[in-house]
Structure formats: structure tokens, C-alpha cells
C-alpha distance (Angstrom), angle and dihedral (degrees) to the residues before:
residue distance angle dihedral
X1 . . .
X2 3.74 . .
X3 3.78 112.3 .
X4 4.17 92.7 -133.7
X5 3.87 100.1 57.8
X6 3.63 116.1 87.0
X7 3.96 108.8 -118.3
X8 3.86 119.9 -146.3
X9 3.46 120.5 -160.7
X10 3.96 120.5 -135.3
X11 2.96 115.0 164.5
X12 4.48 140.5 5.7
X13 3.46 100.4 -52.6
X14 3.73 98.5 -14.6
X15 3.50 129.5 111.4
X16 3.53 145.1 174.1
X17 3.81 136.0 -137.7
X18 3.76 128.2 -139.5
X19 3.94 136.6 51.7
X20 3.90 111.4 -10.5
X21 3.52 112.6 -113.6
X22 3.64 116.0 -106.8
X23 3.57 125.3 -97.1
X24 3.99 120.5 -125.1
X25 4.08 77.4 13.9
X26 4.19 120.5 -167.4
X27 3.98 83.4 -97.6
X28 4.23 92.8 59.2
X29 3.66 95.1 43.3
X30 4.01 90.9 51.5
X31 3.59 89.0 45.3
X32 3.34 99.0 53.8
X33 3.72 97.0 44.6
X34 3.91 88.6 57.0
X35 3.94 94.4 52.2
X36 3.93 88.7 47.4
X37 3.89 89.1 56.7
X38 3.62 87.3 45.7
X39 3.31 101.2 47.7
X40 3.95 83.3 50.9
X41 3.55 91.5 54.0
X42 3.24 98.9 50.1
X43 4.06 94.8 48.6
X44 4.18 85.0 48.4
X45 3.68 74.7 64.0
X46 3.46 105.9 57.2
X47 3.20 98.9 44.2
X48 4.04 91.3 53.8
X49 3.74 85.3 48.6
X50 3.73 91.9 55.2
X51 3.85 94.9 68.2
X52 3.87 88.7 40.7
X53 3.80 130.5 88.0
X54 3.93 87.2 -138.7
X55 3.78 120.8 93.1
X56 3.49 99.8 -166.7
X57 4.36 96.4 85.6
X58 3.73 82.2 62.2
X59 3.79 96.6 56.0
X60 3.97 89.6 46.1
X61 3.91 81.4 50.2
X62 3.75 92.7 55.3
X63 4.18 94.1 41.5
X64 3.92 94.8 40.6
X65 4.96 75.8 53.0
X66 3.45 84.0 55.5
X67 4.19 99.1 46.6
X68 3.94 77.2 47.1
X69 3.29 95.8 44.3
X70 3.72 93.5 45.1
X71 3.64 94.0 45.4
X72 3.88 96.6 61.8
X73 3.95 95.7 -89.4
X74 3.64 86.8 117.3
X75 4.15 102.3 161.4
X76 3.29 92.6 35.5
X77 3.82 96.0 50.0
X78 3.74 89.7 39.3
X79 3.57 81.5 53.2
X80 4.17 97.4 45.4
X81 3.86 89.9 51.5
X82 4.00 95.0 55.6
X83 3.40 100.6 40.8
X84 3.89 99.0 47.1
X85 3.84 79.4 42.9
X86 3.62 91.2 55.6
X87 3.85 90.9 45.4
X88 4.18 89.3 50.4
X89 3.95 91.2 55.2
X90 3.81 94.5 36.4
X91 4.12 88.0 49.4
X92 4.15 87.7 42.4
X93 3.79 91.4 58.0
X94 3.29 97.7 52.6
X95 3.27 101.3 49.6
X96 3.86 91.6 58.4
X97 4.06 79.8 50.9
X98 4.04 96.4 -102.9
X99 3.33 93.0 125.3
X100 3.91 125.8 33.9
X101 4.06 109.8 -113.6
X102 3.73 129.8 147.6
X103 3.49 97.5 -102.4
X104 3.64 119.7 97.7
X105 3.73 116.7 -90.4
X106 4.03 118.9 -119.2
X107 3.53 112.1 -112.9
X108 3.19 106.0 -158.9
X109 3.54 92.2 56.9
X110 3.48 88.8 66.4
């Protein structure tokens, strides 16, 4: 290895020789970005769901968290994922009439 090039490590024991790649790089930054307007998306979501009888916007609210999540958005996906949680187990209750809501109750639940 020549002494003069910067070395970056990739890997265990492996490393690469040339320019060091830029830190909070084009390709972070764009990343990022995405999973924050997923991760605002997906709490849009839940919070439609919540005044729905439907529980399917809250499990797009909890996988759009995760794309969030997954795509470096982490407090905001972290975020995403319990509140459409929240709004799933808040809209499951009352449907089986634990909580009052203006959807009609199950009966046979009852």
C-alpha cells in the first residue's frame, strides 16, 4: 500500500485505496429525505385509519415505520410504528365496544 493514498476500511480486514468516501454523502441525504416522507405517509395513515372501521391504514402505517425506519429515518420511523400501533389497538377496542367510537359495536363480541 502506498503510504500517501488515504485507505478506507470496509470491511474485517479489508480495505480499500483511493479518495475516502464522503461523509453525509449525496446518497445519505437522499435517503434520508425519502424515509422522512415515508415515515410521513405512513403516520397520515394512521391517523386516517383511526376514524375508520378498517384496520388495514394502520398496518400500512406500521410497514411504511419500518421503510422509514429502514431507510435511516430512525425517530421518525420509531415514531410511525408506535403511533399507528397505538391507533391499531385503540381502533381494536372499540370495535369489541371497549372504548366508545362511532362505529357500530360487534355483537358477538359481547
Amino acid at each position: 500500500m502506498d503510504p500517501t493514498k488515504l485507505t478506507t476500511k470496509v470491511g474485517i480486514g479489508v480495505e480499500t485505496e483511493g479518495l475516502a468516501p464522503a461523509v453525509g454523502g449525496k446518497e445519505g441525504t437522499t435517503k434520508v429525505f425519502f424515509g422522512r416522507v415515508v415515515c410521513a405517509v405512513g403516520l397520515i395513515s394512521a391517523v386516517v385509519g383511526a376514524f375508520s372501521v378498517d384496520v388495514s391504514l394502520e398496518v400500512v402505517g406500521i410497514v411504511l415505520g419500518a421503510l422509514g425506519y429502514a431507510l435511516d429515518a430512525s425517530k421518525l420511523g420509531i415514531l410511525t410504528i408506535v403511533f399507528s400501533t397505538i391507533a391499531l389497538v385503540f381502533l381494536l377496542a372499540a370495535g369489541q365496544g371497549y372504548v366508545p367510537g362511532p362505529w357500530p359495536i360487534d355483537s358477538l363480541a359481547l
